[in-house]
N, C-alpha and C positions, 0 to 999 in steps of 0.2 A: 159674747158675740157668737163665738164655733158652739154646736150644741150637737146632737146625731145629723145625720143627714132627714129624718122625718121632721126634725124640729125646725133645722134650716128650710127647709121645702116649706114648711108651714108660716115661718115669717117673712120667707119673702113675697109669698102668693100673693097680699093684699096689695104688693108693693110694685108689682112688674104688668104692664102695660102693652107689650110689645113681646110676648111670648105667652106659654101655656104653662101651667102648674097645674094638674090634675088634682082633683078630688083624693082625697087618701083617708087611710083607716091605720092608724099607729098605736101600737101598744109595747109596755116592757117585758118581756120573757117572764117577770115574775106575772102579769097578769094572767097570760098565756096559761101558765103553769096552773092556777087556782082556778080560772073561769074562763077555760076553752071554749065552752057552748056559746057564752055570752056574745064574746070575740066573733065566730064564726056567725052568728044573727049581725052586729054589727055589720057583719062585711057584706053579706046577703042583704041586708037592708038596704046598704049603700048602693050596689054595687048591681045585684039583682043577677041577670045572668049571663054578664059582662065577664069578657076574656080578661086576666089578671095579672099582675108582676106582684112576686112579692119578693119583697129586695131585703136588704143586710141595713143596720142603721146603727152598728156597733157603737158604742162608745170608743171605741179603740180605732173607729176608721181615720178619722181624719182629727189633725190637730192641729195646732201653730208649727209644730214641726214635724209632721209624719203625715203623709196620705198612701192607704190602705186600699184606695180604690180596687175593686177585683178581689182582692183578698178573700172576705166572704161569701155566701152562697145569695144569689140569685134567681129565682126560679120565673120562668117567660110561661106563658098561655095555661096559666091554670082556670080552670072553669069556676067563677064565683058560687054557681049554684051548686058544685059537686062536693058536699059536704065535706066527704072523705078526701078526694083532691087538696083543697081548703087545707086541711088539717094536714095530711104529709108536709104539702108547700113550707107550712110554717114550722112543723116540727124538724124537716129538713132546715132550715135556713135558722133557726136556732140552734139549730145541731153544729153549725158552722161557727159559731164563734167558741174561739181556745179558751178563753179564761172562764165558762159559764155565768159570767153575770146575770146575774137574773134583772138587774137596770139597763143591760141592751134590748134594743128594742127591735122589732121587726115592722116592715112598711109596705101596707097593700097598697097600691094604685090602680086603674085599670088602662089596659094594652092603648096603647095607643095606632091607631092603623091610618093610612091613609095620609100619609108624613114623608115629604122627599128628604128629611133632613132632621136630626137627634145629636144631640153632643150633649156634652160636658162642660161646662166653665171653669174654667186653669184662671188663679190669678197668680201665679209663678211657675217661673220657668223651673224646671224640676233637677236638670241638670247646673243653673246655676245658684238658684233662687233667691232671683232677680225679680 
């Protein structure tokens, strides 16, 4: 059921009615690692030359018993079309996970603007978990 956070975001998209899931572009640090270029076309394809997040999708973030939220690196307004931008983003935010997996994965979206309101969904109380 828990899987990264790209992977959650990917099955709940078809399933929610009553909120947004953005478009996204996920891949594993091992792909990253062999075929950068490809990665970076994917995202450009997508994406075009849309304002970017690209966010942390550890394995290690979240679990049955552990949320890591914050933990890793998230990077806000990188420019889709700035190849070079592109590439730090994600080499930074690979750079952020301890253990180097190469099976964590990183997760492009693009920014979302124009939004009174952004959260998180908690389904337990953290302090008692409840």
């Amino acid at each position: 059921m828990l899987g990264t956070k790209a992977e959650t975001l990917g099955r709940l998209r078809p399933l929610v009615s009553h909120c947004h899931i953005g478009d996204q572009v996920s891949f594993p640090v091992r792909r990253w690692q062999t075929e950068p270029n490809e990665v970076i076309a994917e995202i450009r394809q997508k994406f075009g030359s849309a304002m970017l997040v690209v966010r942390s999708s550890a394995l290690a973030e979240d679990s049955w018993s552990t949320a890591n939220a914050g933990v890793f690196l998230s990077l806000l307004d990188v420019l889709a079309s700035d190849t070079n931008a592109v590439r730090a983003a994600v080499n930074d935010v690979a750079g952020s996970y301890e253990d180097g997996d190469p099976d964590d994965q990183v997760l492009v979206q693009e920014m979302l603007g124009g939004r009174d309101i952004s959260g998180v969904a908690v389904t337990r109380a953290v302090c008692s978990g409840a």
